[in-house]
C-alpha positions in Angstrom: 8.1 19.6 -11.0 9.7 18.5 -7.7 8.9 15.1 -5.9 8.2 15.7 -2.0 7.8 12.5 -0.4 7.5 12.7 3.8 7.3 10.2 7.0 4.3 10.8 8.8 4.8 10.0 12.3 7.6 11.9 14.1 8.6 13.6 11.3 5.4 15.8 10.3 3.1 14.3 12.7 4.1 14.6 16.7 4.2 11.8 18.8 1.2 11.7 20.7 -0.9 14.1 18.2 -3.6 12.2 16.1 -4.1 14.7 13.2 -1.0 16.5 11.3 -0.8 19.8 12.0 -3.7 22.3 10.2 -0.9 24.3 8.9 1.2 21.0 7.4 -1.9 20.1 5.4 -2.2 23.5 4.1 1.5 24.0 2.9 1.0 20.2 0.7 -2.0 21.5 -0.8 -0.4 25.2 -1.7 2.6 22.8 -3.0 0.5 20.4 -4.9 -1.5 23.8 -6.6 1.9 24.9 -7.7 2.4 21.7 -9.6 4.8 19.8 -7.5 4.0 15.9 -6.0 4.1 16.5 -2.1 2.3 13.4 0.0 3.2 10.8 2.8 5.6 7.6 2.6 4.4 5.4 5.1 4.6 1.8 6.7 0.9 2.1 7.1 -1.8 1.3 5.2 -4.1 4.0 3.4 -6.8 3.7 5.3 -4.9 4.0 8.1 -3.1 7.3 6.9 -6.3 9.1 6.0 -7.3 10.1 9.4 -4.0 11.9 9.9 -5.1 14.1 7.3 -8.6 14.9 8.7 -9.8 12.7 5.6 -8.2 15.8 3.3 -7.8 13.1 0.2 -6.2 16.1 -1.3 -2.9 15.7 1.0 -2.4 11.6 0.4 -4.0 11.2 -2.8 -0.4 11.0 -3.9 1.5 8.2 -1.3 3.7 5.4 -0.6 1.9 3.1 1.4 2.3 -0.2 3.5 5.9 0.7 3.8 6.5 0.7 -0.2 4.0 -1.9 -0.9 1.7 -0.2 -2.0 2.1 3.3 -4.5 -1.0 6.0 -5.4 -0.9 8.4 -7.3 -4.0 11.0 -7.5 -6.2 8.7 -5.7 -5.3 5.8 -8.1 -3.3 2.6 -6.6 -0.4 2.0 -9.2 1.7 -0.1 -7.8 1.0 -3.4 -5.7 3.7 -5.9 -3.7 2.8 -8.6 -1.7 4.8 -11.6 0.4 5.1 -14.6 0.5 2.9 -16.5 3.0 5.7 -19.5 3.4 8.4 -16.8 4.5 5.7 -15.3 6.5 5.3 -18.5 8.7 8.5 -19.0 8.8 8.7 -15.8 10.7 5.9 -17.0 12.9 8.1 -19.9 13.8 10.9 -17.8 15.0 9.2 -15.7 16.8 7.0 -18.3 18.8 10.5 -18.9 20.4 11.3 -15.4 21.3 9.2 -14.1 24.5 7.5 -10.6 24.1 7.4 -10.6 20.8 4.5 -11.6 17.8 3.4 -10.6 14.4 0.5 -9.0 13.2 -1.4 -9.8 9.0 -3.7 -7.3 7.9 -7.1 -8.3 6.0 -8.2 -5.1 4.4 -7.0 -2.6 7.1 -7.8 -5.2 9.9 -5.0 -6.4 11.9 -4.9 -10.0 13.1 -3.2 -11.1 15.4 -1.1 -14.4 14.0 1.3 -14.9 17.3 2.4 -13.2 20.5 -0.3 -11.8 23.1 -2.5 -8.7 22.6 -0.8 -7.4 26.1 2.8 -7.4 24.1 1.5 -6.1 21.1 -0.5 -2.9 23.5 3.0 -2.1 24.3 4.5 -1.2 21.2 1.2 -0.5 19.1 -2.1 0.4 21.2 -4.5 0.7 18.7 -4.1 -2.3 17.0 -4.3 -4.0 20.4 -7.6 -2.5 20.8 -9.0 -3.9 17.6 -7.1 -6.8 16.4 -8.6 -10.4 15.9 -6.4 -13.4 16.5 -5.8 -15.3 13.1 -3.7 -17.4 11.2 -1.0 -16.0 8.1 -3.3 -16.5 5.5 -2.9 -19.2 2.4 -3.0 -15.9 -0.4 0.0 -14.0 -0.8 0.1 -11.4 2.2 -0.4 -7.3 1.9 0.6 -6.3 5.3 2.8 -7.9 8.0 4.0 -6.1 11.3 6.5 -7.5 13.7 6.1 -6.5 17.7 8.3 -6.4 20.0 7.9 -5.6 23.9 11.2 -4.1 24.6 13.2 -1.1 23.9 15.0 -0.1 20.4 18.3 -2.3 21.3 15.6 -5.0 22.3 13.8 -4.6 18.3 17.3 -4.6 16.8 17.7 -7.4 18.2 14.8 -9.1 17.0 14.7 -7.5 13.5 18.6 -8.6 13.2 17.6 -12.3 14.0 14.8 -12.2 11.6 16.7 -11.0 9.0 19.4 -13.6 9.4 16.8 -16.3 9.6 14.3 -15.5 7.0 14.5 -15.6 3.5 12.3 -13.5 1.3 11.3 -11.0 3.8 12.8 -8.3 5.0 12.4 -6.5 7.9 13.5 -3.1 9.4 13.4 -0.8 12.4 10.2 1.4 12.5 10.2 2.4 16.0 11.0 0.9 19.4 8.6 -2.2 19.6 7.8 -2.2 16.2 8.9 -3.4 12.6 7.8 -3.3 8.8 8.0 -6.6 6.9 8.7 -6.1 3.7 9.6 -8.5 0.2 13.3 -9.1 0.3 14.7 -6.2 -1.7 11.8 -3.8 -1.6 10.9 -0.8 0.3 10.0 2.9 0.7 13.3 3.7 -1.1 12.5 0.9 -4.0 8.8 2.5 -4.4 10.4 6.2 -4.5 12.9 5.5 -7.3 9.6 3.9 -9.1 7.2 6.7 -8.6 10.4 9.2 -9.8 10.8 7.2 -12.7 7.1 6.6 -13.2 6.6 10.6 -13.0 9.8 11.4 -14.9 11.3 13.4 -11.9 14.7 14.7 -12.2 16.9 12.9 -9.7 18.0 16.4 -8.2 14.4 17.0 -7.8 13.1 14.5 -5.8 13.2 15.5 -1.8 12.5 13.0 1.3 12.3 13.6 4.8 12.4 11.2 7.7 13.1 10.5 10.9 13.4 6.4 11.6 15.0 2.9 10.2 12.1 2.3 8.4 12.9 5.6 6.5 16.4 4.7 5.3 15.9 3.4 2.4 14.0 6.7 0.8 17.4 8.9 2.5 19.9 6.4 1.2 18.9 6.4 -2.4 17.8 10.2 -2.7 20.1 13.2 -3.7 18.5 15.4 -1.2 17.4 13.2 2.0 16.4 15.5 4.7 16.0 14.3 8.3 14.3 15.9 11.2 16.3 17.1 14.6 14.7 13.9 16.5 15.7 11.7 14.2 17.4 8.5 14.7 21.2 8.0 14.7 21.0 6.1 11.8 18.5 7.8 9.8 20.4 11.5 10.4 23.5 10.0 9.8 22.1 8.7 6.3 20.4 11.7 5.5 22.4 14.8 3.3 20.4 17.8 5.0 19.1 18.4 8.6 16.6 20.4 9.6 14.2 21.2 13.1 12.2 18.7 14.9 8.6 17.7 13.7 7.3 19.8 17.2 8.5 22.8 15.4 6.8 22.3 11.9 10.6 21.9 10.2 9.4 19.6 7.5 6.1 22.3 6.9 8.8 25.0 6.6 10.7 23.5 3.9 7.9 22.5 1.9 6.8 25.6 1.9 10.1 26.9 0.7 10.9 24.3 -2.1 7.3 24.9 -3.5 8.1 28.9 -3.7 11.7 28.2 -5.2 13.8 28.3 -2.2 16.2 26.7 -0.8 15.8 25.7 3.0 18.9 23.9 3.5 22.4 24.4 4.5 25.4 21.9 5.9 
């Protein structure tokens, strides 16, 4: 059995696309029927990855959610993280100095909109501008957190450094440009891979990760073979072992489809 864990945006999902690609859903399930564990890693939530699979349960029924928060496997939620709302408003209290910027809490899948303005937030994340409520961080510990920033990716960096410096508890990590995950000090995609590996009983040597931004680091850092797309990130392509095409070519699809048949799709 191998492990086949993937980014969704930019890495099997175009930017600007909506669904992942027909063929992409097709080479998990063809995977999956071969009796390997092929599904998403993401900083989203899982309702909010289902309609990148056309609601195909099939192709994220197995998934690391809410950035590592939050593990399935088969449909089943096995593993559960949350944060601290203290380190969470201390956050908020940074940031209310720091123009442009804001955080989101999630309810459910509901983003609401804690600090920062909706017109900042539309910048770096549209659709939860569109739909977001403004709030407060809530008294129970908290699921989801997103940090927004309007500005480029040496503008987030920026910001996520300061927050990490200032914070204690959280984490917090470079998504994409305008955007970062918030995480439990210490725990991350890369923490909820090495559980779900152990959890399945995985060979190390079998386990395979693709990725393409900061937020994907951890998985490449602590995974023999870490595979990064051609539009990756510096940092995440210089962290990962292999390197393959871009997510407009269907790279990641490719090597699935390869590693499920016994292949190997990788050279240095």
């Amino acid at each position: 059995m191998k492990l086949i864990m993937s980014d969704i945006d930019g890495t099997i999902l175009p930017w600007g696309d909506h669904v992942v690609p027909e063929r992409t859903r097709q080479v998990i399930r063809d995977a999956q029927a071969a009796g390997h564990v092929v599904g998403p890693a993401s900083g989203r939530a899982r309702e909010w990855i289902a309609p990148f699979f056309a609601g195909e349960e099939d192709c994220y029924a197995t998934c690391i959610a809410v950035n590592g928060l939050e593990v399935w496997l088969q449909g089943e939620r096995v593993l559960k993280k949350t944060m601290d709302p203290a380190a969470v408003r201390m956050a908020v209290d940074l940031l209310e100095d720091v123009p442009g910027t804001g955080l989101l809490c999630f309810e459910g899948g509901h983003p609401v909109l804690v600090c920062g303005s909706r017109d900042d937030l539309a910048v770096a994340f549209p659709r939860y501008a569109d739909i977001c409520t403004p709030g407060s961080v809530p008294d129970a510990p908290v699921e989801k957190a997103n940090v927004f920033v309007n500005g480029d990716l040496d503008e987030t960096r920026r910001v996520v450094a300061l927050l990490n410096d200032a914070v204690d508890g959280l984490d917090f990590d470079v998504a994409q440009p305008g955007f970062s995950n918030v995480m439990p000090a210490g725990w991350n995609k890369g923490q909820a891979l090495v559980w779900l590996r152990d959890r399945l009983g995985v060979a190390p040597e079998d386990v395979f990760v693709f990725g393409d931004a900061g937020n994907d680091l951890p998985m490449l850092e602590v995974v023999e073979n870490s595979v990064a797309v051609a539009n990756a990130l510096p940092e995440a392509a210089a962290a990962a072992k292999w390197h393959i095409g871009s997510v407009e070519t269907g790279a990641v699809a490719d090597a699935i489809e390869a590693l499920a048949e016994g292949a190997w799709p990788f050279s240095e």
